[in-house]
N, C-alpha and C positions, 0 to 999 in steps of 0.2 A: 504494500500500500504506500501509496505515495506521502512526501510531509502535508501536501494540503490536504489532499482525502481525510491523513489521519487528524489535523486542524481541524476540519468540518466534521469529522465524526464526535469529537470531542467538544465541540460548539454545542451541536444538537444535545448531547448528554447532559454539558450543562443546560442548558433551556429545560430538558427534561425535570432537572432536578427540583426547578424552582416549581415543581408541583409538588415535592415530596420532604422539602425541608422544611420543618417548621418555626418560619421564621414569619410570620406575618406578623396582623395585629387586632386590635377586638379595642371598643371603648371602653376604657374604664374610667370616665367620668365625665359628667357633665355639669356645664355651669349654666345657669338660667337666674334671671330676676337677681343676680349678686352671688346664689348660693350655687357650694358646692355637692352635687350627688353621687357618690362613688357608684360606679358600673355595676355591671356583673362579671367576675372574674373565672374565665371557665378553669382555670387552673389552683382556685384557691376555693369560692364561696363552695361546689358544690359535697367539699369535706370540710365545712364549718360550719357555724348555728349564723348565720347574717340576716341583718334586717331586708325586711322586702327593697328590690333595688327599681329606679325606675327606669332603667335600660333593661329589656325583655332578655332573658336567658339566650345563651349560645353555647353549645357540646363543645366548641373549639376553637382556635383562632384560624384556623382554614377556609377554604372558600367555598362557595356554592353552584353548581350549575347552571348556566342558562335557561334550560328546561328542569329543572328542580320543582318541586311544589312546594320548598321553604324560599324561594327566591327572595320572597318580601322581606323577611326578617330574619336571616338565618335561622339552622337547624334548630330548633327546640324556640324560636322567638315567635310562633302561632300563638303561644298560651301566654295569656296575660298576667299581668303582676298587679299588687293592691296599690303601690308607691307612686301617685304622682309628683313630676314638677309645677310649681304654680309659675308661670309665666303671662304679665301683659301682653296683646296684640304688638305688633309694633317693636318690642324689643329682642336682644339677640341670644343664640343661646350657642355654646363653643362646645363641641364635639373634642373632647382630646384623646385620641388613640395613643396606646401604650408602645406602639409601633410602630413604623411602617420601613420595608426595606426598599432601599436608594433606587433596587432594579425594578419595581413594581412599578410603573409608569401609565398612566392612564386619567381617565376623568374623575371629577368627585361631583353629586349631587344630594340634592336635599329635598326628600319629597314629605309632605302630611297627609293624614288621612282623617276624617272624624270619626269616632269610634262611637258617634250615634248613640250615646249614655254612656256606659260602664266601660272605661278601657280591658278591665278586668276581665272581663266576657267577652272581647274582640277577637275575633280573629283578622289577623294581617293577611292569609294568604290569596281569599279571593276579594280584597278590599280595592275599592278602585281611588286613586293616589293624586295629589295635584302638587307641582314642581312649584318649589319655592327659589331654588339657586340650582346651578350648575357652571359647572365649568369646565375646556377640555384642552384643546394644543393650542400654544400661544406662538404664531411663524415666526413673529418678530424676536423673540428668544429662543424660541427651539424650546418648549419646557412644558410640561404637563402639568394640571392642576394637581396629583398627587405631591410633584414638586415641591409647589407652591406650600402643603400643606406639611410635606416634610419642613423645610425650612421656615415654618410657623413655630416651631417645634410640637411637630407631630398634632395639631390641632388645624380646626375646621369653623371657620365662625358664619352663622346662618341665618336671618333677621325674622321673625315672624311677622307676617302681613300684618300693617296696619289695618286696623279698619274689622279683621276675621271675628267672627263672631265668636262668645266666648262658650265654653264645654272644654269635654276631653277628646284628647286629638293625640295622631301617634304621628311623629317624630323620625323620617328613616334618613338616618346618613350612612352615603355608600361609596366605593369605592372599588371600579376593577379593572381589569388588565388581560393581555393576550400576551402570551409568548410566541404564538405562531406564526409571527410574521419576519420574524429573523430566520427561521425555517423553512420557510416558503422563501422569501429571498435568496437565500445560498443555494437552493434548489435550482429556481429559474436560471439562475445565473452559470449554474453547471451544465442546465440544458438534459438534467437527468430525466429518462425515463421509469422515475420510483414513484408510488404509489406510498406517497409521507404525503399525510393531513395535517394541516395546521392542529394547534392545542386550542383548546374549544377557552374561552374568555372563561375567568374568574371572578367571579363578586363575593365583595365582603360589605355585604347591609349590616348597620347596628339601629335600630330599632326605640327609642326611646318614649313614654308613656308623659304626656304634661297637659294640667289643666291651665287652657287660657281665658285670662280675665278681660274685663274691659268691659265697654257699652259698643262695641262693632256690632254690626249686623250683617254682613255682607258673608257670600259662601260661594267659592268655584263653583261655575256652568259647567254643565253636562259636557262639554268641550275642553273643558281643562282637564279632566278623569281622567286616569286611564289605570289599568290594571298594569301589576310589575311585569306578567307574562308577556300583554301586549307588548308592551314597551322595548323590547329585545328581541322580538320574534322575528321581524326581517331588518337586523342591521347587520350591516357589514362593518367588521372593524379592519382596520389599520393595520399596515406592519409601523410600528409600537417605535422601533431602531431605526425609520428611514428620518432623514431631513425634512425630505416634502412631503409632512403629513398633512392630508387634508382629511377632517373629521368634524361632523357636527352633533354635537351630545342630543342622544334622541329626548324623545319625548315634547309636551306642548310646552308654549314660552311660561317662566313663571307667571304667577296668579299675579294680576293688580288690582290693589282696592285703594279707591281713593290717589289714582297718579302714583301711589308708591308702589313698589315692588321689593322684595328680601331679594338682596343679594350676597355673596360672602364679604368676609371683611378681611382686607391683604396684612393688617398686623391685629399683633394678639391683643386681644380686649385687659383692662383694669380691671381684674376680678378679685372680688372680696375673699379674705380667709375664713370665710363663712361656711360650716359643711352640711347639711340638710338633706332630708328624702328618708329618713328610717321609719316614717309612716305617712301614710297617704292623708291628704286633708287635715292637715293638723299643725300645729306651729311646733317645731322643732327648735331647742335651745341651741344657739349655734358657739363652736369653739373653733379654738385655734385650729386652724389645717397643720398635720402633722406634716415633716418633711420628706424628702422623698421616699419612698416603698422602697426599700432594700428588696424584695422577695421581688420586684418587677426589675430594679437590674438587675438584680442577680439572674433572672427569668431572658431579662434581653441578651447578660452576654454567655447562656449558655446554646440559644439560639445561633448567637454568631459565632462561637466557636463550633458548633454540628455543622454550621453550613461551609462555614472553612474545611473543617475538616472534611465533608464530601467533595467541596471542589476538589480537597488534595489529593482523593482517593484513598484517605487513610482511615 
């Protein structure tokens, strides 16, 4: 085998791997209205006694299929939690993920759903969804809104509609990516006749449960909905690694009420050391925010040490 053959054997292997290292990432916390609401931790809460969280349950920090039937809220995120966030119309709420790796490249959005009474009793998976933000490839830099949100440090900030009427409404911030277009690429380019498929896109939805306040009245048209299956069913994505990506984040344009619109925010919010959400509907005493999770670096650098260690083959 030739040195390039054996280059491009080795390309694809790595590509392959970034399905199988567990290096991604999951919310573990959320800021709304000042306060702080710790996640749900799939590697911690579900061997611990923890208060109800109001980010919905996830088996893992891995990703979800395209065609999945947890696509809305990941694996185990159908079934609802007691813990809302209270959040006004109008203001914003920071998605901060515990992770995300440099190579995962792709779009981020922000869709809500109303949960039509009881979040508790909702199900996310055949709920039809209306975009609040997105964002995707920026030509002028060459960078992706995952980019973007890595160098936030690791955070996502999302504005709720002015104007949205108040109830409980679910919260889905997400984030995914293809590897198969660096694959397809070297292919073309060899002129091979092999029968290699692109890797089928990754999504990682987190899900979050909050009651919004306010005197709105206003609610996304029948034209703004759309279901999370719909929404991915015929798009084509991107090779991911080329310069000249052209891609436009599907779905409808976000909701306007009242001339505003939620969009994200390009620097990280002034949030209170305020922690809250250990019961739903209810005024929780708030304390100091402790400082960083040891157990979540420790959790990040034994992720980046697996996945070195798979690249090195050792």
């Amino acid at each position: 085998m030739t040195p390039f053959l054996i280059s491009l054997s080795k390309i694809i292997v790595l590509c392959s791997l970034v399905h199988l290292i567990a290096g991604h990432g999951f919310v573990h916390s959320v800021v709304a209205n000042g306060q702080i609401y710790p996640g749900w931790n799939p590697f911690v809460d579900p061997y611990a006694i923890t208060p109800p969280r109001i980010v919905r349950k996830v088996l893992n920090d891995g990703y979800v299929s395209g065609n999945d039937s947890d696509l809305a809220c990941h694996h185990g995120g159908d079934v609802g939690t007691t813990a809302l966030a209270n959040a006004p119309s109008g203001s914003q709420v920071t998605f901060q993920w515990e992770y995300w790796p440099a190579d995962h490249q792709g779009p981020v959005s922000t869709y809500m759903t109303s949960c039509n009474g009881d979040c508790s009793l909702f199900s996310a998976n055949t709920a039809r969804w209306f975009k609040i933000d997105a964002d995707g490839y920026d030509p002028s830099n060459k960078q992706w809104a995952a980019a973007k949100l890595i160098a936030n440090n690791f955070s996502w900030v999302s504005t709720i509609p002015a104007g949205l009427a108040p109830g409980q409404y679910l919260m889905r911030n997400e984030m995914y990516f293809t590897c198969g277009g660096l694959i397809d690429l070297l292919i073309k380019a060899l002129s091979f006749s092999i029968a290699l498929h692109s890797s089928e896109p990754q999504f990682y939805p987190s899900c979050s449960q909050l009651e919004i306040t306010g005197s709105g009245t206003n609610t996304p048209s029948d034209s703004q909905l759309v279901t999370v299956q719909a929404l991915y069913a015929s798009v084509t994505f991107p090779n991911i690694y080329a310069d000249s990506v052209s891609f436009t984040v599907p779905g409808p344009p976000p909701v306007t009420f009242n001339g505003q619109v939620g969009s994200p925010a390009t620097t990280t919010p002034n949030i209170s050391s305020t922690v809250a959400g250990s019961l739903p509907q209810t005024s929780v005493p708030g304390f100091s925010s402790p400082g960083p999770d040891n157990r979540q670096c420790h959790l990040g650098s034994r992720k980046l040490q697996r996945r070195n260690s798979l690249l090195r083959g050792t």
